[in-house]
Structures are given as C-alpha cells and as structure tokens.
NUDREN-738302 format. One line per field, with one value per residue: residue number from 1; residue in one letter; x, y, z of N, C-alpha, C in turn. Coordinates in steps of 0.2 Angstrom, whole numbers, plus 5000, padded with zeros to 4 digits. Layout:
// residues N
k c(NUM|...)
r c(a|...)
n.east c(X|...)
n.north c(Y|...)
n.up c(Z|...)
ca.east c(X|...)
ca.north c(Y|...)
ca.up c(Z|...)
c.east c(X|...)
c.north c(Y|...)
c.up c(Z|...)
END
This chain:
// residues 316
k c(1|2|3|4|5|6|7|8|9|10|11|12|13|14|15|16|17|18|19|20|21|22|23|24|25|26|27|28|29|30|31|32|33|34|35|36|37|38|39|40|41|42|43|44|45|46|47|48|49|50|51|52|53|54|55|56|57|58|59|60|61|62|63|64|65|66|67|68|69|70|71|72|73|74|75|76|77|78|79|80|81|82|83|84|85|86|87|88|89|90|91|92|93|94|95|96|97|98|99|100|101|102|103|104|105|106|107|108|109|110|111|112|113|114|115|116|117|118|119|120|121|122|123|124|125|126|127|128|129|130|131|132|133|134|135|136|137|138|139|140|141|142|143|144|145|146|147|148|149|150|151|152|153|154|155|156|157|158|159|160|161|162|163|164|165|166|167|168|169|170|171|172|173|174|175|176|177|178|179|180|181|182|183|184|185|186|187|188|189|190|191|192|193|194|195|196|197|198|199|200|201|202|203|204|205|206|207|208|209|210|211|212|213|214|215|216|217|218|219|220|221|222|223|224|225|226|227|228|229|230|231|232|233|234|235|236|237|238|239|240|241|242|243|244|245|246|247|248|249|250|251|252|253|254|255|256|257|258|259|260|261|262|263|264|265|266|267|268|269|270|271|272|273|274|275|276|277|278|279|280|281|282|283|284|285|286|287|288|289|290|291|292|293|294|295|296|297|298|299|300|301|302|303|304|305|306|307|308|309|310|311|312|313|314|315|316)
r c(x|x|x|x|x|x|x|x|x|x|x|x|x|x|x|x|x|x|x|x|x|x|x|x|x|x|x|x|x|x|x|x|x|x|x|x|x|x|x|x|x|x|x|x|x|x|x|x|x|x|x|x|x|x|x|x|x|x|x|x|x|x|x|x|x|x|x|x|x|x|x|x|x|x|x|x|x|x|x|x|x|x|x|x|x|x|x|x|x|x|x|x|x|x|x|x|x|x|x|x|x|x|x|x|x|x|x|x|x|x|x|x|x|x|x|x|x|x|x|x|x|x|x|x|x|x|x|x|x|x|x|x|x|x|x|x|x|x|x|x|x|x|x|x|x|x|x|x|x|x|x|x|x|x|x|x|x|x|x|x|x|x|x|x|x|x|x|x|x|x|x|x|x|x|x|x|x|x|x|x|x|x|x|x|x|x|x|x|x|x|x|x|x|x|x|x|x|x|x|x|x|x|x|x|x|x|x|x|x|x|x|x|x|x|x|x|x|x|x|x|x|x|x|x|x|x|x|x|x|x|x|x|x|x|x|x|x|x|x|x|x|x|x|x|x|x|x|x|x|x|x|x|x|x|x|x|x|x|x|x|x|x|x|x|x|x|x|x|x|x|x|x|x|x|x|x|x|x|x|x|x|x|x|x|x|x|x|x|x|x|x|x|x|x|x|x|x|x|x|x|x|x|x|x|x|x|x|x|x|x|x|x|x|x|x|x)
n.east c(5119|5104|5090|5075|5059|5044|5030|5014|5002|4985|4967|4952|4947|4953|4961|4972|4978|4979|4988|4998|4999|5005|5015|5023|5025|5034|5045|5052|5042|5036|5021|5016|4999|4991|4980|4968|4956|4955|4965|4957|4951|4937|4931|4929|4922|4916|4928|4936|4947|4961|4958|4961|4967|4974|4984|4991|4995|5004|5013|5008|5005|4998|4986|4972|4976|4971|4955|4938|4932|4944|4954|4964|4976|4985|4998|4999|4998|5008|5020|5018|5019|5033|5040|5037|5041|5055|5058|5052|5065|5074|5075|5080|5069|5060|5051|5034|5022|5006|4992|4976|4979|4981|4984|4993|5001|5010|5014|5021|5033|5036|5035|5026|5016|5018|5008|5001|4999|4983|4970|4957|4948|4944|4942|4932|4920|4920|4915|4903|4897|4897|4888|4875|4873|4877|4891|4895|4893|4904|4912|4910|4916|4927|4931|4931|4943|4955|4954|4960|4962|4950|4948|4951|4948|4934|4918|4910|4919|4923|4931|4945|4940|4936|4951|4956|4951|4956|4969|4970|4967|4973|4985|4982|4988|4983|4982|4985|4995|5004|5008|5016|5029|5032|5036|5046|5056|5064|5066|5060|5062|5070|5060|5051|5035|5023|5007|4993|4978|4964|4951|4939|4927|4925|4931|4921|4910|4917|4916|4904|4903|4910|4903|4889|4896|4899|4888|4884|4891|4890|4888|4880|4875|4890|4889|4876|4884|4892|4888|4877|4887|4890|4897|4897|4888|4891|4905|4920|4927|4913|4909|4915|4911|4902|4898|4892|4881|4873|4871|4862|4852|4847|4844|4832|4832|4832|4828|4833|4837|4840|4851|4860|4862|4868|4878|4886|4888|4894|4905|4912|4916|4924|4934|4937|4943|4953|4962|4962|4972|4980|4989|4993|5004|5020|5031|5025|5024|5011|5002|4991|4978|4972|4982|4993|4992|4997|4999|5008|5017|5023|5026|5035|5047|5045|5051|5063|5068|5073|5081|5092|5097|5102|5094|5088|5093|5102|5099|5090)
n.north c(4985|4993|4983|4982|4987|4977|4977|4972|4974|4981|4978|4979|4966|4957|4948|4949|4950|4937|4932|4941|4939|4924|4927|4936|4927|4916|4925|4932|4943|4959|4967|4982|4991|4997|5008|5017|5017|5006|5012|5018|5015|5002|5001|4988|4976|4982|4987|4977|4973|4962|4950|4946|4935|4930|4944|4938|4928|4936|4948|4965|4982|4999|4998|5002|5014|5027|5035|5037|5050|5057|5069|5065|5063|5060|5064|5063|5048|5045|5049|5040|5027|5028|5029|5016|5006|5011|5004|4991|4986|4991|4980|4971|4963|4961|4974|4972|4981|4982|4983|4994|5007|5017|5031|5033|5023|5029|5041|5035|5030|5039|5049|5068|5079|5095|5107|5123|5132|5129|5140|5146|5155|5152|5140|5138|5144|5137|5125|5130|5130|5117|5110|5117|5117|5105|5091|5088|5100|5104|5096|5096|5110|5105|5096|5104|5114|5103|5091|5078|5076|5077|5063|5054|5059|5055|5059|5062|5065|5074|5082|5080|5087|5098|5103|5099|5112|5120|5120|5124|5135|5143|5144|5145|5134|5116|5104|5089|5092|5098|5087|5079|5079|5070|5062|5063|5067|5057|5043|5040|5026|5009|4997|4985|4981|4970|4969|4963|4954|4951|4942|4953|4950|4940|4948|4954|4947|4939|4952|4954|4943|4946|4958|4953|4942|4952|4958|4946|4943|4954|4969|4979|4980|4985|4997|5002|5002|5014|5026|5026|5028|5041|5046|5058|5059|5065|5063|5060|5047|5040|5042|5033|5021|5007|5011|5021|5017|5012|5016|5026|5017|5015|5027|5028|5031|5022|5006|4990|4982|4991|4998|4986|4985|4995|4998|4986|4991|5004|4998|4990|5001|5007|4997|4998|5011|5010|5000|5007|5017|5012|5007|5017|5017|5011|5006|4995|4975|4968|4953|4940|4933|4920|4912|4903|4887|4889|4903|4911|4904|4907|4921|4921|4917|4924|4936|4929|4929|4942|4946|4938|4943|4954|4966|4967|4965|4963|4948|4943)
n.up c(5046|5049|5055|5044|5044|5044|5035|5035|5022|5018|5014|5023|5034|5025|5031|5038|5051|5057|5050|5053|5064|5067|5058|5068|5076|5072|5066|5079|5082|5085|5087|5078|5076|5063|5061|5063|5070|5079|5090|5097|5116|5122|5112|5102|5095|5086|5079|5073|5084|5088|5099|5116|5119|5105|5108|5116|5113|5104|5105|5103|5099|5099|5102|5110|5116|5121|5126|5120|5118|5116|5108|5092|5082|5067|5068|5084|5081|5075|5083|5093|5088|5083|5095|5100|5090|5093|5104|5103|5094|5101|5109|5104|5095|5078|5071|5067|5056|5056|5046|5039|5037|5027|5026|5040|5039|5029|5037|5045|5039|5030|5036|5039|5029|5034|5036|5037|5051|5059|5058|5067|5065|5054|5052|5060|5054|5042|5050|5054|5043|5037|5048|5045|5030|5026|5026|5015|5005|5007|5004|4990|4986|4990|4981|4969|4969|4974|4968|4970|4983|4987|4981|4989|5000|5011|5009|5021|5031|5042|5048|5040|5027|5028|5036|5023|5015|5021|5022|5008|5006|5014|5008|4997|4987|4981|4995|4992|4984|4991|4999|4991|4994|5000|4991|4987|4997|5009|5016|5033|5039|5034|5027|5023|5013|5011|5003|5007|4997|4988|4979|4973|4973|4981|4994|4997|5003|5012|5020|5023|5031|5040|5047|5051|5061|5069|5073|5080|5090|5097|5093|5093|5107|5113|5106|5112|5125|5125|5121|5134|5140|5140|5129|5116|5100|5089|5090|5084|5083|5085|5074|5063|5052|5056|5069|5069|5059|5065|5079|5073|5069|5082|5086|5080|5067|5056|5050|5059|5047|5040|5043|5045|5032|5026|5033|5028|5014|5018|5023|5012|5004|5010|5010|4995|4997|5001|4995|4982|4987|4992|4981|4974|4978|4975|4981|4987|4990|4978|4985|4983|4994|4994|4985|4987|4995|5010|5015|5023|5024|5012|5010|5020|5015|5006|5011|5017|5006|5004|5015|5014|5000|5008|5010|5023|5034|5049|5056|5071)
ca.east c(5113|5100|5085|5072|5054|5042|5023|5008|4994|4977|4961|4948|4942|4956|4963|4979|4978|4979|4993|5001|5002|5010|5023|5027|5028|5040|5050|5053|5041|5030|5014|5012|4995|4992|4975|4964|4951|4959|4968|4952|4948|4929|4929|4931|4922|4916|4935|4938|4955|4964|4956|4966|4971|4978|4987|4994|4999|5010|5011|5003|5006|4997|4979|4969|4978|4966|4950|4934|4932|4950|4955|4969|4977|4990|5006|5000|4999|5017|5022|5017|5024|5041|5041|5035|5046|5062|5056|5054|5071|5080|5074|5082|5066|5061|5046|5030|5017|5000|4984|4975|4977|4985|4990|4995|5006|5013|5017|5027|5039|5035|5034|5019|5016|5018|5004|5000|4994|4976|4965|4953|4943|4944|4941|4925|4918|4918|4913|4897|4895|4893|4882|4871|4871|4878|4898|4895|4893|4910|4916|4908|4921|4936|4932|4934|4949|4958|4951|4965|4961|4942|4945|4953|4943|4927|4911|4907|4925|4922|4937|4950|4937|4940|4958|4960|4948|4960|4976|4969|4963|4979|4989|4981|4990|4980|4984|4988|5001|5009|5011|5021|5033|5031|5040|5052|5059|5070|5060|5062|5062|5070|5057|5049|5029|5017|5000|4987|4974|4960|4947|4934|4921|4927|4932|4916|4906|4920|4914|4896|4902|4911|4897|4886|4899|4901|4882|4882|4896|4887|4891|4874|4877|4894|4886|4874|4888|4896|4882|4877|4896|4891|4899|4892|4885|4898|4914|4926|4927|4909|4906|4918|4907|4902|4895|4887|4874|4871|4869|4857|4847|4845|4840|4823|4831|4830|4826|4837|4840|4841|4856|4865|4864|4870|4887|4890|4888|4901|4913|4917|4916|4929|4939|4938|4946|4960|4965|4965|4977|4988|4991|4998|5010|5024|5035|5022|5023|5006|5002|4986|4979|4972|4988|4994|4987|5000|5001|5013|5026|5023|5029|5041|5050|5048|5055|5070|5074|5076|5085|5098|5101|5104|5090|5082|5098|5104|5096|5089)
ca.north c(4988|4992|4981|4984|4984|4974|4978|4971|4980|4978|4982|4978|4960|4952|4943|4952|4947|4928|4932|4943|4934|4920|4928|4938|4919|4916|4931|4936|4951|4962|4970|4988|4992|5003|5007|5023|5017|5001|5016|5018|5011|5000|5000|4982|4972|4987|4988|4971|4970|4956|4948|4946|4928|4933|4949|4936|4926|4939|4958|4970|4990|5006|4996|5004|5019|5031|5038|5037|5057|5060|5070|5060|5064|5057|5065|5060|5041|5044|5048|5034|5023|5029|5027|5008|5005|5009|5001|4985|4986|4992|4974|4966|4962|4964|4976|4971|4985|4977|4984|4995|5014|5023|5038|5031|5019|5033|5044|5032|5028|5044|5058|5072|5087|5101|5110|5129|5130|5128|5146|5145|5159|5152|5131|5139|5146|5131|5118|5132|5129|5109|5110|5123|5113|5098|5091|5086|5105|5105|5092|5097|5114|5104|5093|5109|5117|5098|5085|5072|5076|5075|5058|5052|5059|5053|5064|5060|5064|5083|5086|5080|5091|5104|5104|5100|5115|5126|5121|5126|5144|5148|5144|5144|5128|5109|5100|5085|5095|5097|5081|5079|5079|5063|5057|5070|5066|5052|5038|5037|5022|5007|4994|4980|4979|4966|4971|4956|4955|4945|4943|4957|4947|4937|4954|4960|4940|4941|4957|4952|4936|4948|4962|4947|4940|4958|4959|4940|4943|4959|4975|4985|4981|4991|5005|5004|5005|5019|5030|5023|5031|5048|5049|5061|5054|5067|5061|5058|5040|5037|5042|5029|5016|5002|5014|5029|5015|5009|5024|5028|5013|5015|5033|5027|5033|5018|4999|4986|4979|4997|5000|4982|4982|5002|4996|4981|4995|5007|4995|4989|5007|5009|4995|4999|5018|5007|4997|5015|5021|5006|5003|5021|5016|5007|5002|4988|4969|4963|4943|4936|4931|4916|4914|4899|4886|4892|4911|4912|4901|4910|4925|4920|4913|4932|4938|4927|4933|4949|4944|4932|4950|4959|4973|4966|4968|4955|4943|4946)
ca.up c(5043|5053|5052|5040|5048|5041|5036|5032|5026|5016|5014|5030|5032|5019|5035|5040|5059|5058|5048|5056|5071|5062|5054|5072|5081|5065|5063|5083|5081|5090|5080|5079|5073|5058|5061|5066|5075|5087|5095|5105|5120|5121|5104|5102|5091|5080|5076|5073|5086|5089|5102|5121|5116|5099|5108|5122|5109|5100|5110|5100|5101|5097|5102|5116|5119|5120|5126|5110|5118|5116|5101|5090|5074|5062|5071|5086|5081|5072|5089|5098|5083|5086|5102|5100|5086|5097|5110|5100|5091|5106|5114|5099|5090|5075|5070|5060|5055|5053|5047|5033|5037|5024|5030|5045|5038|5028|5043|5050|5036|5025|5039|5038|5029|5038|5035|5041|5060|5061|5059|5071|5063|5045|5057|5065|5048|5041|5055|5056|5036|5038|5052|5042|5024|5028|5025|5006|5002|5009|5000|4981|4986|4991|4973|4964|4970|4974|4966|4971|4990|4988|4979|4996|5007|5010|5009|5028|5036|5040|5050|5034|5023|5031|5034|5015|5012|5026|5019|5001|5006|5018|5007|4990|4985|4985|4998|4988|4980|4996|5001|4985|4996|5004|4987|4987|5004|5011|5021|5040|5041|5028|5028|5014|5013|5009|5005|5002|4992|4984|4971|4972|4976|4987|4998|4999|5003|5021|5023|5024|5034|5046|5049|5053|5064|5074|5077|5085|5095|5104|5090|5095|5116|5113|5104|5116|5130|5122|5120|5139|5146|5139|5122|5111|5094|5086|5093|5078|5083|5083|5066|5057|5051|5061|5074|5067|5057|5073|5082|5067|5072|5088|5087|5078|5059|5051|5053|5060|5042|5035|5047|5042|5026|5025|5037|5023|5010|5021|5024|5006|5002|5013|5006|4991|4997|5007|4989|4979|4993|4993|4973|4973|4983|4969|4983|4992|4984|4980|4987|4983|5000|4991|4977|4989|5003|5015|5014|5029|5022|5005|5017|5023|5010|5001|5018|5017|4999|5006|5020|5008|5000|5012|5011|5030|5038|5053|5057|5077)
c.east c(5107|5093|5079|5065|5048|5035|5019|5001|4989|4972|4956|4946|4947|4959|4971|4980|4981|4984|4997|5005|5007|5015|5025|5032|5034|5046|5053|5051|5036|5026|5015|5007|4995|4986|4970|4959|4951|4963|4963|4951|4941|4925|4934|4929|4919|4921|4939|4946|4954|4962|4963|4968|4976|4982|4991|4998|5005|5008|5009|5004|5002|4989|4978|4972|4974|4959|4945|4932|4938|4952|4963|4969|4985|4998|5003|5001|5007|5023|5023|5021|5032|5042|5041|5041|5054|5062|5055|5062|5077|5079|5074|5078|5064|5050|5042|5024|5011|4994|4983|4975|4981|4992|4994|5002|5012|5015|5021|5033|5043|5040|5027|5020|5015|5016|5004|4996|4989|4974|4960|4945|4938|4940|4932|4920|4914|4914|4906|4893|4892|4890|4877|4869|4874|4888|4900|4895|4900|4914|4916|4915|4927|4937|4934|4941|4954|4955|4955|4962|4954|4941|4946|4951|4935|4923|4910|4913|4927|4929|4942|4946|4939|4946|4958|4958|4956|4965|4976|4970|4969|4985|4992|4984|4986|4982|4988|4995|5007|5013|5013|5027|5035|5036|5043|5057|5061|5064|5063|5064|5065|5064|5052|5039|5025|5011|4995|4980|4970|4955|4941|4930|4920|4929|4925|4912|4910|4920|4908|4898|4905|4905|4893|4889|4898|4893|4881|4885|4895|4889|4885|4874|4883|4893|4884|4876|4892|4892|4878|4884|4894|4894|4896|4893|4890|4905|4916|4925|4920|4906|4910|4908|4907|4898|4890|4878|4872|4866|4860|4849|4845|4842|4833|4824|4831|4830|4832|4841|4843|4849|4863|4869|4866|4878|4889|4892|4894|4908|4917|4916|4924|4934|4941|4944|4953|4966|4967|4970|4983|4990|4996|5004|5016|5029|5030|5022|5016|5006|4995|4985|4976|4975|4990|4990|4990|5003|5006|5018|5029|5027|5034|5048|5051|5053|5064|5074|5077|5081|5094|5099|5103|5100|5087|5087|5099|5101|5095|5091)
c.north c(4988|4988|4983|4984|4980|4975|4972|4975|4976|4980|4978|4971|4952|4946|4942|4949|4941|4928|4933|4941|4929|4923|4931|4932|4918|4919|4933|4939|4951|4966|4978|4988|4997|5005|5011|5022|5012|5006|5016|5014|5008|5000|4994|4976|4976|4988|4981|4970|4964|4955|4948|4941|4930|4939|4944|4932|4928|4947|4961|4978|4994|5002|4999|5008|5026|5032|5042|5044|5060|5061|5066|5060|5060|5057|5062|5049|5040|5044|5042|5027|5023|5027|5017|5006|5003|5006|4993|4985|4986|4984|4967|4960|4965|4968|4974|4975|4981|4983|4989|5002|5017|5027|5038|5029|5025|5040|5042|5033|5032|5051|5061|5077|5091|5107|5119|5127|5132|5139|5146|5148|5153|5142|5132|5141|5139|5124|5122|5129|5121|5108|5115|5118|5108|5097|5091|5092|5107|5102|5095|5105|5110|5098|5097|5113|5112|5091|5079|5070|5075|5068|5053|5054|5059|5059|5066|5063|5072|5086|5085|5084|5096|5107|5106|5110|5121|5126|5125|5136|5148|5148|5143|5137|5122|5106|5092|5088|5095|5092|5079|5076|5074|5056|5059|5067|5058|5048|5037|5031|5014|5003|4990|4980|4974|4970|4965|4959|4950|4946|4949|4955|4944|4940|4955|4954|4941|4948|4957|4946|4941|4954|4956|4945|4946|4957|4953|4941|4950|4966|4980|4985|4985|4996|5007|5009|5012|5024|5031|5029|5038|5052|5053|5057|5058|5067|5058|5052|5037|5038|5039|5024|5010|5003|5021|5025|5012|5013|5025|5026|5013|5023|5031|5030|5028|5010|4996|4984|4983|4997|4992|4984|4990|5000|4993|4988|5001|5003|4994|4994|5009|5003|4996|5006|5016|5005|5003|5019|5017|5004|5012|5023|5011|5002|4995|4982|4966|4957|4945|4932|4925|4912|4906|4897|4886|4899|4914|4909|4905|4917|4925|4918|4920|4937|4936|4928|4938|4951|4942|4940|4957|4967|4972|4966|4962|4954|4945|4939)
c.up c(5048|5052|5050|5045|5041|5040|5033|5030|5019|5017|5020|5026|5026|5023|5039|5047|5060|5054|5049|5064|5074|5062|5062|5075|5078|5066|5072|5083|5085|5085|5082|5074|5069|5058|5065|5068|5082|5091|5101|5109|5123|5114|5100|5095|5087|5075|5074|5078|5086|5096|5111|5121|5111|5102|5114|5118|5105|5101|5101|5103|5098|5098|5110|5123|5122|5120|5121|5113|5116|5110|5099|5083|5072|5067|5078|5087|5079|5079|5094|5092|5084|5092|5103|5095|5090|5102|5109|5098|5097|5112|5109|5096|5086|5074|5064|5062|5051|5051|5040|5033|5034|5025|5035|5045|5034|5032|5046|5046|5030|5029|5037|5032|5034|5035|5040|5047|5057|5062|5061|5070|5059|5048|5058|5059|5044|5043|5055|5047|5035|5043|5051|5035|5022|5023|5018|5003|5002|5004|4994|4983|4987|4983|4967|4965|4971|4974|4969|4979|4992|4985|4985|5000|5008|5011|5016|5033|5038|5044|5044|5030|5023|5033|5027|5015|5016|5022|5013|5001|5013|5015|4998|4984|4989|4991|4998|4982|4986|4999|4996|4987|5002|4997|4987|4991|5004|5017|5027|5040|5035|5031|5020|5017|5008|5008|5000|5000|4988|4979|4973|4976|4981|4995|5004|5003|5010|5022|5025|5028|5041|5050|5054|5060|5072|5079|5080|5090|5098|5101|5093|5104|5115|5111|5109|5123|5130|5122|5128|5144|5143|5135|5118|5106|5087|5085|5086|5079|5083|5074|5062|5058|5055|5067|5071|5063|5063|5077|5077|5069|5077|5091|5082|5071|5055|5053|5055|5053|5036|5035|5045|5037|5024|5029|5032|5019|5012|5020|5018|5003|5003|5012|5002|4990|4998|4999|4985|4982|4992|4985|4970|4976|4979|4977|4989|4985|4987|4981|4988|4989|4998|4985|4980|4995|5009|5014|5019|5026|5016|5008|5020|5019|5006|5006|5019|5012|5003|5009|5016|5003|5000|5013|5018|5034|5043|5056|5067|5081)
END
C-alpha cells in the first residue's frame, strides 16, 4: 500500500512549525508547505516562514519559489506539490503537508475545479468596476448570486471575487456549487490529517504576541524593501495582510498604531476564515494544541494507531 501522506494544518499562529519540524525528525519526513504566501520570495518575516535553521533542521518545500511580481495560482502550487511530493516518496521518505491554506491543501489531495477559461472581456469589465467603486461592490453581487463563495471569500480578495463572479455569469451556475465536486470525486492522494487547535482566546493573545514579534524583528524595513525593489503596492502578494497595513502606514494614511492594531485585527480575521474552512472538512482529526504537555508524542502516538492499522502503509 502505498504510503499515506501526512498533514498538518491550522489556523495562523496556533504553532504548526515547531511541530512540524518535530514530527519530520521523528517520522523521516520532508515538509511541503501548505501556504500562499511563503511561496514568495523576500517575503520573510511578514509570512511567518520557517527560519534557515528550522529549514536546515528539516528540508522544507514549495518556500521561496517565486518572484512577489510573479502571478501564482492554486493549479500552479498543485503543480509544484506534485512534483515535490514524488520526489520525496521516490527518495523513500515520507510526506508531511504543513500549514493553514485551504484551498491549497485541497488542491493537492482533492484536485481543482475546472472552471471555464478566463473571459478577458467579461475579466477586464470587472477589474474596471472595482477600481471605479471599489471590490465590496463586487463582493455585495457575488453574496447575491453565491452566498457560500462570498462567505469564503474575503471582501479584499478582488482577483477570487471576480473569478467567482466570472464563473457565475459564464456559466450561470455558483461556483460553490461547482466545486461540489471536490466530494463527488476520489482523492488523489490517501493521506490522514491533523488540524490543531486551541481556545479562542488564547489564538488571538499569540497573534498579538506574533505581530509584535514581526515588527521587532524588522516587519516595516522588509515592506520598505519591497516597495524599495520596485513592487507595485497592487501586486496580489502585497495585498495579504501583514503588508498592505504596512504599506498604508508608510504612505501617510494612517498612524503607526492605526496600522498595527488593523494587521492584529486582519490576522484573526483571517484565522477565524482558516477554522470555518477546516471544520468543513469531516475528514481532518481535531487536537487541541494545549490538550497535552507533549503534543508531539500525543502525535505520534495517533500516527502509530494509524500505522498499527494499516491505513499509513509501510513503514519507510
């Protein structure tokens, strides 16, 4: 049987990394990252990666492949995942998928929908509409016609907006109806996922201890750099959060403490979207990342059930 791959995932900040590291040492495994924005390259402590220690300590894949102007979508990461995947396996380790991006994750182990090619017309229309009355106007139409796809897509995310909207109007059916067929279908890949998890409050307190953390350790000098090399302030990758409040700040819209305290505010935003994306997902087993005072052995130990019957295949 061939072996299972192994995930990890979670909401930003829960403390995936230092876990994952672990179990690689443990298990014989190499990390592919799950995670749409460490793809880019110089975008370092805005993305929390894994440090050049922590990646020396346990290889690491799909980080810092990519140029923060170069366009990058879903099938391109599934791409690059494949490729890394057999390339692990074929070197008779085993695969463990770290990090918190959804759709990403379900790309790999799912496949896409295959949506209608792109209308460039109907693409251009659009892109002229949210830069005339802004993305939200977009969004309040993509809540009426696919409420599911507007709960999952942020307000801010104007290329997914507009996809949804594209897919809706070429083909009169939601988008979220489409990918239907993400349960329908047979999984690429077998594989067991963990996804941790802690008390609410306790999320959001290390998300406030990490923000803090980024801006000591040099978050607004990589902006700076980044803006400095000639990136536009539009590029898809500078608009996640981390950088666009940043950005904001340093164009003169709003104070130093405006612009923090608006990233806190993004991020467990965006945790909270991460946990609504992963609880829809019946086959991940929750673990409390506070449930025991060794979450690695606790880990391993649900790994070796698995193992002991025979759902993780033979042993490397």
């Amino acid at each position: 049987m061939e072996a299972r791959l192994l995930c990890l995932l979670g909401p930003t900040a829960v403390g995936k990394t230092e876990i994952a590291i672990q179990l690689a040492q443990r298990l014989n495994a190499e990390i592919v990252s799950v995670d749409s924005r460490q793809i880019y390259r110089q975008m370092d402590i805005g993305t929390a990666k894994p440090t050049p220690e922590e990646r020396q300590t346990a290889p690491h894949h799909l980080i810092d492949c990519v140029d923060v102007s170069q366009p990058f979508s879903v099938a391109d990461y599934q791409s690059l995942a494949d490729t890394a995947i057999a390339d692990i396996q074929n070197r008779g380790k085993r695969v463990l998928l770290v990090g918190g991006a959804g759709l990403y994750f379900r790309a790999v182990v799912d496949g896409l929908f295959e949506g209608p090619d792109a209308d460039i017309a109907l693409r251009e229309r659009l892109e002229q509409e949210a830069a005339q009355h802004g993305v939200k106007i977009l969004h309040g139409r993509l809540r009426a016609c696919d409420p599911a796809s507007a709960e999952r897509i942020h307000p801010n995310n104007v290329v997914r907006v507009i996809r949804a909207l594209e897919v809706y109007e070429l083909t009169g059916t939601p988008m979220s109806e489409h990918q239907q067929q993400w349960h329908q279908g047979s999984q690429r890949y077998p594989f067991i996922a963990f996804c941790l998890t802690m008390p609410r409050a306790l999320l959001y307190q290390r998300i406030g201890q990490r923000v803090d953390m980024m801006l000591a350790n040099g978050l607004i000098a990589e902006v700076e750099s980044l803006l400095a090399a000639g990136y536009a302030r539009d590029t898809a990758a500078l608009r996640s959060f981390g950088y666009k409040e940043l950005i904001a700040y340093l164009d003169g819209k709003c104070t130093y403490l405006e612009a923090v305290e608006q990233l806190k505010r993004n991020t467990r935003r965006f945790a909270k979207r991460q946990l609504t994306w992963f609880r829809k997902d019946t086959r991940l087993e929750w673990v409390d990342r506070n449930s025991t005072p060794d979450i690695v052995a606790h880990l391993l130990e649900k790994i070796g059930g698995y193992s002991r019957s025979r759902l993780l295949g033979p042993e490397n």
